[in-house]
N, C-alpha and C positions, 0 to 999 in steps of 0.2 A: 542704447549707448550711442549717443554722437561720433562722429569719424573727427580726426585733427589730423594736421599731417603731422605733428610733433610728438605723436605714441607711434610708440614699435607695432607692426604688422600683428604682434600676437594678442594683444592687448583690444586691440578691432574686432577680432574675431574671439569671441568667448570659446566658442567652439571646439577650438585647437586646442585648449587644456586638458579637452578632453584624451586625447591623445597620449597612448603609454609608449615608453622607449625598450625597446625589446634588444637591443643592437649593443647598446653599451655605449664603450668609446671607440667604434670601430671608426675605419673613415667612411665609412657607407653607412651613415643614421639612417634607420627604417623607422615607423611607427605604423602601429596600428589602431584605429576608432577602437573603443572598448565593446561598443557594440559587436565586433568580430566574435568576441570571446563572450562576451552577456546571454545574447542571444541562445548561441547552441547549449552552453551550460542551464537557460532555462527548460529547453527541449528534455536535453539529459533527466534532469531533475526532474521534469512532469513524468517521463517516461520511467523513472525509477520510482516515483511515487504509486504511478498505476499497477505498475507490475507489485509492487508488495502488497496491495492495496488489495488486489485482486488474490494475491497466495494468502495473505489473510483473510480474506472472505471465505476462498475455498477449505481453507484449514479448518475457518472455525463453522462452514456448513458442514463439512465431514463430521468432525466431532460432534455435531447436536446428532446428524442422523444416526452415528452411531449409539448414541446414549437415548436417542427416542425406541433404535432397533431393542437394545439391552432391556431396556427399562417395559416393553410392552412385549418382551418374550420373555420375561421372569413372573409380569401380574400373567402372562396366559397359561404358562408353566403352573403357576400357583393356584392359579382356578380348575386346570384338570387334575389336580392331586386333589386337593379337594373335594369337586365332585368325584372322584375315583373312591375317597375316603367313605361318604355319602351313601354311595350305593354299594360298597361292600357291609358299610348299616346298617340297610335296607334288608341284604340280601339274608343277613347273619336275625336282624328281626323277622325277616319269612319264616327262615327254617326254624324258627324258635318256637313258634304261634303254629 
């Protein structure tokens, strides 16, 4: 953008639009870059993203090991009844014979 001297000061600087009025109508206009508020709110955000991110990881590693625990103490549970079944067959065909 070319400079004139016949555009307003804000018009020069793109920049300044950037600029929120936080103040109102007071007699002491303050502004702040939005970047003040951008920035930390993406901080927030990444850190709020990691943190679920990671109680979801944990949550859903919990639940598998407990359903690997469940699931491989019922087939072991199931194989010594079995074999228990097995050899009281065994034992019931000795005394038979």
């Amino acid at each position: 953008m070319c400079w004139h001297p016949n555009l307003p000061l804000e018009e020069n600087f793109p920049i300044r639009n950037l600029m929120v009025e936080l103040s109102g109508r007071s007699t002491l206009q303050h502004s702040f870059d939005n970047s003040v508020f951008i920035i930390p709110a993406v901080i927030v955000v990444a850190i709020v993203v990691i943190v679920f991110g990671l109680i979801f990881y944990v949550v859903n590693f919990t639940i598998l090991a407990l359903v690997t625990y469940k699931l491989t103490n019922s087939i072991k549970l199931k194989q010594k009844r079995e074999e228990e079944k097995r050899r009281k067959r065994e034992e019931k065909s000795k005394k038979k014979s």
